[in-house]
N, C-alpha and C positions, 0 to 999 in steps of 0.2 A: 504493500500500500504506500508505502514513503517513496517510492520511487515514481509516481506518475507526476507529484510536485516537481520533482527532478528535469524529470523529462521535457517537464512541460516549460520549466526555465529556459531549459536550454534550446527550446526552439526558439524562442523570442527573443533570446540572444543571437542566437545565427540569424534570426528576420533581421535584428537591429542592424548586425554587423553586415550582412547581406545590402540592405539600403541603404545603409552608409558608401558600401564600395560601388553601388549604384548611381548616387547622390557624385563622387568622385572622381567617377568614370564621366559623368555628367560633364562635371565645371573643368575636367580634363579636357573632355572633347570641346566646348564651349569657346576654351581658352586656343585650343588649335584650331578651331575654323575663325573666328576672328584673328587670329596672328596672320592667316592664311588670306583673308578677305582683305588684311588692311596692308599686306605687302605684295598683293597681285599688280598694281598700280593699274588695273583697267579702265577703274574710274576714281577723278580725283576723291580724296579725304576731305571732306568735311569740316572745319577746326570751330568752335566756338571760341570767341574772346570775352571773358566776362574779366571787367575790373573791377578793382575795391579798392575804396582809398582807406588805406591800411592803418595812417596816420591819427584820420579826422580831422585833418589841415583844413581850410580856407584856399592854400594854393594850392591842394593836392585835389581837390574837388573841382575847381577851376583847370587844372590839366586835362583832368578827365571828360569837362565834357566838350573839351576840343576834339577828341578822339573821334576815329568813323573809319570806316571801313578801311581806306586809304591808309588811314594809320598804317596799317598790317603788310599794305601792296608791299614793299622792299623784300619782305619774309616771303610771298608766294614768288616772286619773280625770283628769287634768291632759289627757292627750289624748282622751278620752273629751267631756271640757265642750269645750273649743276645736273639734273636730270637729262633734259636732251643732249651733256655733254657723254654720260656714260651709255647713251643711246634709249632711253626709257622713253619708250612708245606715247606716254601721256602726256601731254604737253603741259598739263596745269597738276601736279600729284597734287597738290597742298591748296584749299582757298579757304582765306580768313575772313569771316564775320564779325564786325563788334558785336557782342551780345548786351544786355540791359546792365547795369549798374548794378551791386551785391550791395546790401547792406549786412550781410554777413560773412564772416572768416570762417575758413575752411577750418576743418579740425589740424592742430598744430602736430607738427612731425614729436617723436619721441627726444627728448637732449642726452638721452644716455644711448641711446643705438642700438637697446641690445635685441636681439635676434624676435624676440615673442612678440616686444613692444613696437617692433618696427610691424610686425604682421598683422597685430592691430589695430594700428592707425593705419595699417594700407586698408585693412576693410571697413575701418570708419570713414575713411577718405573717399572710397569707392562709393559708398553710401550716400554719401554727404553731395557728393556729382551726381548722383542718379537723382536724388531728391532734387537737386537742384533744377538741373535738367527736366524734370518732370513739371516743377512749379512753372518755369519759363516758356512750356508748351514749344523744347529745343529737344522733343524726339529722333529727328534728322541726322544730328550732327555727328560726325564720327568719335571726334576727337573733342575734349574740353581744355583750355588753358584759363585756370584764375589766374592773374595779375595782381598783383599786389602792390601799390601803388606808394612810394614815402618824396614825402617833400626835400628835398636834397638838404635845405635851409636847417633842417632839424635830424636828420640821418645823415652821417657819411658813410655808412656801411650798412648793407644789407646782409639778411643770412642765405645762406645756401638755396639755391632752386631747386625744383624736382620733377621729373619726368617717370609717367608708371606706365609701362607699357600694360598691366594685366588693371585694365578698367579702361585705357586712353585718356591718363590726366595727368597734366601739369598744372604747378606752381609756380609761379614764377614773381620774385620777388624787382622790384625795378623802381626808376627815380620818375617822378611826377616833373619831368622836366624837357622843352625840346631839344637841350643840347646833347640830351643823353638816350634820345628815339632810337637811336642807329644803335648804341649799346644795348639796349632795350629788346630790340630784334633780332642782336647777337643770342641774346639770352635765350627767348622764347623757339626761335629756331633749334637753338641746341636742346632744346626738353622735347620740343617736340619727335624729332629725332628718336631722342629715348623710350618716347609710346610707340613708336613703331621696331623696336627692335635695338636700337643703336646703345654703344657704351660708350663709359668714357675713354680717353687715351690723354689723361694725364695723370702725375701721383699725386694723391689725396691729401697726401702729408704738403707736401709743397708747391703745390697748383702746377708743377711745372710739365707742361707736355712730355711725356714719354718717345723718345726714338727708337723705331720708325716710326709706329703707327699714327702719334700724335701730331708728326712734321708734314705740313702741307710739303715741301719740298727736301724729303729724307737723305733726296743724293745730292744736293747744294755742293757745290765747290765752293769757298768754303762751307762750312755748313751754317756757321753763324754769322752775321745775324742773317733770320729770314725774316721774310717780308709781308708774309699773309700767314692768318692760323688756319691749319685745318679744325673744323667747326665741333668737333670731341676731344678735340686737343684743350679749344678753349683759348689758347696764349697763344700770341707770336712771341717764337723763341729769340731773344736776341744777343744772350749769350749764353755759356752752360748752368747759368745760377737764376737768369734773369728773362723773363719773360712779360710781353704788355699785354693789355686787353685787346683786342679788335675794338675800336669807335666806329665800324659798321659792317654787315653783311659782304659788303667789297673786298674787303679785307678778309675774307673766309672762304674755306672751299670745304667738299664733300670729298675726303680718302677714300682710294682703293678699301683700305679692311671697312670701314663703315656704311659703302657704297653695298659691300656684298654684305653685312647684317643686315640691312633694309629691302635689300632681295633687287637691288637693282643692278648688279654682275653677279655672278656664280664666284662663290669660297675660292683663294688661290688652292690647290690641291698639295 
C-alpha cells in the first residue's frame, strides 16, 4: 500500500521534469530561429529608438526633442556603406525610428557582475522591453535601443552601454548634446551590433583594442598610429598604450571576424 504514494510522486516529477525540458527545448529553438531571422539580412531590421532623459535636466529634455528620425540616418547609412562593401544583398540591413519619449528607466545592470545576477536582470530587462514595446503599440520592431540621455554640463562620464542579442536590446548611455551626435552613433551602432551576434574586440581591463581583430587596419606598416577604429574595437589605436574615441561613424569600419559573426561573410576556416 505505501508504495502507490510512491509511484504516484514520481510520475509528477518526471511530468514536471518532462515540461521543463519541453519548456527549454522551446526558448532553445525560439532563440535559434530569431538568431537565424535577424542574421539572414533579407529584409532590413527594424530598430526602435526610444530616449530618456536620464538626468531630469532642462537641457537634456531640450536635446531630446530636437531628435527625429534623421537623428539616426548617419547609423543606417553607416550600415548600409559597410554592408554592400562585404557584398550583402540588402541595401538598407539596419533603419532607425525615433520612438516616443520614456519617462521611465530600464531596470539597472547588476554592479557586482556576478554570473546569476547578470541572468536576472537580463530577464528583467527582457521584460521590461516587451512591456515597453507592448504599451507603445511598437509590435513591429525588431530590435529596441533605450538611450539614455545626460547633460554633459552635469556628467562627464557615463557608464558602460549594452547590447543583448537574446531579447534584441540595447542601452545605450550618451551626452544630450550636438557636439557629441557622431559619438553618440558611434555608441548605438556598436550595441546594436551586439543584438545581432557581434563581440567585443577590445580588453575590458583597459579599453584598448585587441590585435588583430580589434584593428581596423591589423597589417598597417607601421602599425601605429591608425586612423579609423574598427566598430568592436571601439578605439583608434594610436599607440600601444593609447587609444581615442571615434567622434563619428566615419571614422569606423565593420572587420572581417565581426562581419562573419553577423553572418554577412562565412567564419575564416
Amino acid at each position: 500500500m505505501a508504495a502507490k504514494p510512491h509511484k504516484k510522486n514520481g510520475f509528477f516529477r518526471t511530468l514536471r521534469i518532462g515540461l521543463l525540458l519541453l519548456l527549454l527545448i522551446g526558448v532553445a529553438g525560439d532563440a535559434w530561429l530569431t538568431r537565424l531571422r535577424t542574421t539572414n539580412w533579407v529584409h532590413p531590421l527594424w530598430v526602435s529608438v526610444y530616449p530618456i532623459n536620464a538626468d531630469g535636466s532642462a537641457a537634456t529634455a531640450r536635446y531630446i526633442a530636437t531628435l527625429s528620425n534623421e537623428s539616426f540616418a548617419p547609423v543606417e547609412a553607416f550600415f548600409a556603406s559597410e554592408a554592400n562593401r562585404y557584398g550583402v544583398p540588402q541595401s538598407s540591413p539596419m533603419q532607425l525610428r525615433l520612438a516616443p519619449e520614456l519617462q521611465t528607466m530600464p531596470p539597472a545592470p547588476p554592479a557586482n557582475g556576478q554570473r546569476l545576477a547578470v541572468m536576472m536582470w537580463s530577464l528583467k530587462m527582457r521584460f521590461w522591453a516587451w512591456n515597453t514595446a507592448r504599451a507603445n503599440h511598437d509590435t513591429s520592431s525588431n530590435i529596441q535601443v533605450f538611450v539614455q540621455y545626460f547633460d554633459p554640463a552635469l556628467t562627464d562620464r557615463v557608464a558602460h552601454s549594452l547590447g543583448l542579442q537574446k531579447g534584441l536590446v540595447g542601452v545605450v548611455n550618451a551626452f544630450a548634446s550636438r557636439k557629441m551626435t557622431g559619438q553618440n552613433n558611434v555608441v548605438i551602432a556598436h550595441e546594436l551590433l551586439h543584438t545581432v551576434g557581434a563581440t567585443d574586440k577590445y580588453d575590458p581591463h583597459s579599453s584598448l583594442p585587441i590585435h588583430p581583430q580589434g584593428f581596423a587596419e591589423p597589417d598597417r606598416k607601421p602599425l601605429y598610429p591608425q586612423v579609423i577604429a574598427e566598430i568592436m574595437g571601439g578605439r583608434i589605436p594610436i599607440t600601444e598604450r593609447r587609444a581615442e574615441l571615434p567622434m563619428s561613424l566615419g571614422k569606423t569600419l565593420v572587420g572581417p571576424e565581426t562581419a562573419a559573426e553577423i553572418n554577412w561573410i562565412k567564419p575564416a576556416s
